[in-house]
C-alpha positions in Angstrom: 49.2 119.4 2.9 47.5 122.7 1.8 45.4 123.8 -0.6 44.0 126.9 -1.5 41.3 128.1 -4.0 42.3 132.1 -5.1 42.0 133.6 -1.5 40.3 130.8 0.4 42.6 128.6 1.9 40.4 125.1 1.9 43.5 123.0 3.7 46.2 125.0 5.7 49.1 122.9 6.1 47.2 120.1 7.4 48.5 116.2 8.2 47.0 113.0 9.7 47.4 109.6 9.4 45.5 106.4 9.6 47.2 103.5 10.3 46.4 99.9 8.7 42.9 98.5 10.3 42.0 101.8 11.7 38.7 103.2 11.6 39.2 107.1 11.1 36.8 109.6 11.7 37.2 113.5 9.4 35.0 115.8 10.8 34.5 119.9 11.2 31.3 122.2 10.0 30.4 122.5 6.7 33.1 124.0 4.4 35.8 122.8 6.8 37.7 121.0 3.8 37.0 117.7 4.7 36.0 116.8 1.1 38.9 118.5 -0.1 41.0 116.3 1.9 39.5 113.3 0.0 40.2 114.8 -3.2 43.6 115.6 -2.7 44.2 112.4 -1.3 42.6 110.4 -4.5 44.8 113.0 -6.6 40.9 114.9 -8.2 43.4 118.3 -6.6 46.9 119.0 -6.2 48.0 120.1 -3.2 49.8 123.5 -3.3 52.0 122.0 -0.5 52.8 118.6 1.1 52.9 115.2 0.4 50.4 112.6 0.2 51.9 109.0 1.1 50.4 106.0 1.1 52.2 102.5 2.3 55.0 104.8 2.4 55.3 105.7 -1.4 54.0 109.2 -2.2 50.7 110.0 -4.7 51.3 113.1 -6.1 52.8 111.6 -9.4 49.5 109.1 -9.6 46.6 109.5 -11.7 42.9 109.4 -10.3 42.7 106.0 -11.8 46.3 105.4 -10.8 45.2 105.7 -7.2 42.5 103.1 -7.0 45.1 100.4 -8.5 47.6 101.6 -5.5 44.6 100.3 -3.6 42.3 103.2 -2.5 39.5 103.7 -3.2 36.1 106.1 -2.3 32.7 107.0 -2.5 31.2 110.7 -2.6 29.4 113.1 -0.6 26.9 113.7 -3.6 26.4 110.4 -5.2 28.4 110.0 -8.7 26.7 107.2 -10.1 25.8 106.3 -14.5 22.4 107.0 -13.6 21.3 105.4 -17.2 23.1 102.6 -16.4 22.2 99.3 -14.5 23.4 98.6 -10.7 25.5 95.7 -11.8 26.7 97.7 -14.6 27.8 100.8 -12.4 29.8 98.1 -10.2 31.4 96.4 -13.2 33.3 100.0 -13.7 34.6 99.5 -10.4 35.9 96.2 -11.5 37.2 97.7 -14.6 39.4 99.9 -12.9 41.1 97.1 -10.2 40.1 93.5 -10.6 39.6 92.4 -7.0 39.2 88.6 -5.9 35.2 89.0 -5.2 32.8 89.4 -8.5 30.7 92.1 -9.2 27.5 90.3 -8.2 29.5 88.6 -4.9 30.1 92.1 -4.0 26.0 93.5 -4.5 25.1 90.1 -2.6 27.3 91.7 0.4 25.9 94.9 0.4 22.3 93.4 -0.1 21.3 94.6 -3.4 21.8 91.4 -5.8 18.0 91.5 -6.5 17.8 94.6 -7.6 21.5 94.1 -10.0 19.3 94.6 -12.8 17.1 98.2 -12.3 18.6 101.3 -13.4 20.6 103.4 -11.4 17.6 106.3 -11.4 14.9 104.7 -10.3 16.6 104.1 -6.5 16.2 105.5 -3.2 19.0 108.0 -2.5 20.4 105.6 0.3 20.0 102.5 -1.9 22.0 104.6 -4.3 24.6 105.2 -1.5 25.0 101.6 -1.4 26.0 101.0 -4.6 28.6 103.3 -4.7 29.9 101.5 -1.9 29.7 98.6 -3.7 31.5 99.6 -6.9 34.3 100.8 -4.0 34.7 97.3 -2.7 35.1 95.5 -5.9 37.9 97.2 -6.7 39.7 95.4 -3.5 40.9 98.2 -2.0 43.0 98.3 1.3 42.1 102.0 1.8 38.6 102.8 1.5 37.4 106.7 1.7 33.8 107.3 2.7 32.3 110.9 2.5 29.4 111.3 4.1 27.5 107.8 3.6 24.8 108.6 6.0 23.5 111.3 4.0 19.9 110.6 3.4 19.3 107.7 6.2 17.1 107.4 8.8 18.3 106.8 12.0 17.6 103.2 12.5 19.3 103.1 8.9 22.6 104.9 10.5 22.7 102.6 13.4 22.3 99.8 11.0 25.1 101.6 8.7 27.8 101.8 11.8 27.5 98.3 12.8 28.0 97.8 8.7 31.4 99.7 8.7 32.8 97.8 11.3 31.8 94.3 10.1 33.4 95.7 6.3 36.4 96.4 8.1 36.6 92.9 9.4 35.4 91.4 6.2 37.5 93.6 3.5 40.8 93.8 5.8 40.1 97.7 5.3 41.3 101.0 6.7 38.4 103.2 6.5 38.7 107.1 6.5 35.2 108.4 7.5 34.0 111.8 6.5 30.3 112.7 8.4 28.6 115.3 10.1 26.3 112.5 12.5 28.4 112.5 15.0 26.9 109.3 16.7 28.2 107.0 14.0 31.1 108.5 14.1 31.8 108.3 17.8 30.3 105.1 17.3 32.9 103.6 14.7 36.0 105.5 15.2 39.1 104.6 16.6 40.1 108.0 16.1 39.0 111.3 15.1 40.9 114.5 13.2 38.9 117.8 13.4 38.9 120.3 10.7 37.7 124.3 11.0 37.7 126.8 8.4 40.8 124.2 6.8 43.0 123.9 10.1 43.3 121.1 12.2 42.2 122.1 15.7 41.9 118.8 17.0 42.8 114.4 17.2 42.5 111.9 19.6 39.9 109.4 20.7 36.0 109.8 20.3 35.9 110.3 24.2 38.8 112.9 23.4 37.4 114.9 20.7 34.0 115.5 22.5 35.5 116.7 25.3 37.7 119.1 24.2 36.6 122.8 24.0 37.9 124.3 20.6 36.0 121.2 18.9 32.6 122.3 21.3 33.3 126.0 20.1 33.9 125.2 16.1 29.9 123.4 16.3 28.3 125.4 18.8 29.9 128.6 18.7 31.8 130.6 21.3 30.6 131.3 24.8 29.4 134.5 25.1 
């Protein structure tokens, strides 16, 4: 798929694939287009070119909410919670959208956060907050789950704790799981694979070991060798 924005070409004929149980990693430097991946994908942009297919049947004729009753379903690099609104509340909309078999409250009892159902969005940590966006994900009993950026705002006993997380939800929730993140530790941790963006392009996909080792991924982070 690409996508371009006037003269800035954000995706530049771009393809991968995750296959069903896989834990995926997206990664590339900031402004690489990783999050514009995720919003093509859950149809917030159209793709100039290319297809987006999921379980074989494309999306570009879905709607947003369309998407997450085809079974995906995401959270966001900047949280996009009703911040007015309580933490069970914000999970029911996920309900709302996709009934899944699991309740609203079963769901905040998995991600730990059934005691606190009741406080306002506002008034939480910004990792807590990134919790309940996972949560309002989940309930909509998705098979695809996006994640962009979730360790944003963790310490790093909290990201150690989150990548032993995403690989117990994967066994849980039956999920593929399409991580975007810049801490390269959980994602080399996690992944079965990784796709690298730069400036839009894919320059790079294989295994963690893979990816580390080859030298246009070393050049897009550190720079050229002088």
């Amino acid at each position: 798929m690409s996508k371009r924005f006037g003269g800035i070409v954000a995706l530049d004929a771009d393809s991968f694939t995750a296959e069903p149980g896989e834990i995926v990693g997206l990664i590339g430097p900031n402004g690489a287009g990783k999050t514009t991946a995720f919003n093509v994908i859950t149809r917030l942009y159209a793709p100039d070119e290319g297809d987006v297919r999921f379980e074989g049947e494309t999306l570009l004729g879905t709607s947003p909410s369309g998407v997450i009753r085809r079974g995906i379903a995401r959270t966001f690099q900047n949280v996009e919670l009703f911040r007015g609104m309580s933490i069970l509340d914000n999970v029911r909309v996920g309900a709302h959208a996709r009934h899944g078999e699991q309740s609203p409250e079963d769901v905040l009892f998995y991600v730990n956060l059934y005691s606190l159902r009741h406080r306002p969005a506002a008034e939480l940590p910004y990792g807590t907050q990134k919790r309940v966006e996972l949560a309002r994900a989940l309930v909509s009993a998705p098979r695809l789950l996006l994640l962009d950026e979730p360790a944003g705002g963790l310490s790093h006993e909290e990201v150690e704790q989150l990548g032993a997380f995403i690989k117990r939800l994967r066994e849980d929730y039956e999920l593929t799981v399409v991580l975007v993140e810049h801490h390269m530790g959980l994602v080399m941790g996690v992944a079965d694979r990784v796709h690298v963006l730069d400036f839009g392009k894919k320059i790079a996909e294989g295994t963690p070991a893979e990816v580390q080792g080859d030298k246009g991924v070393i050049e897009a982070y550190l720079g050229a060798p002088a």
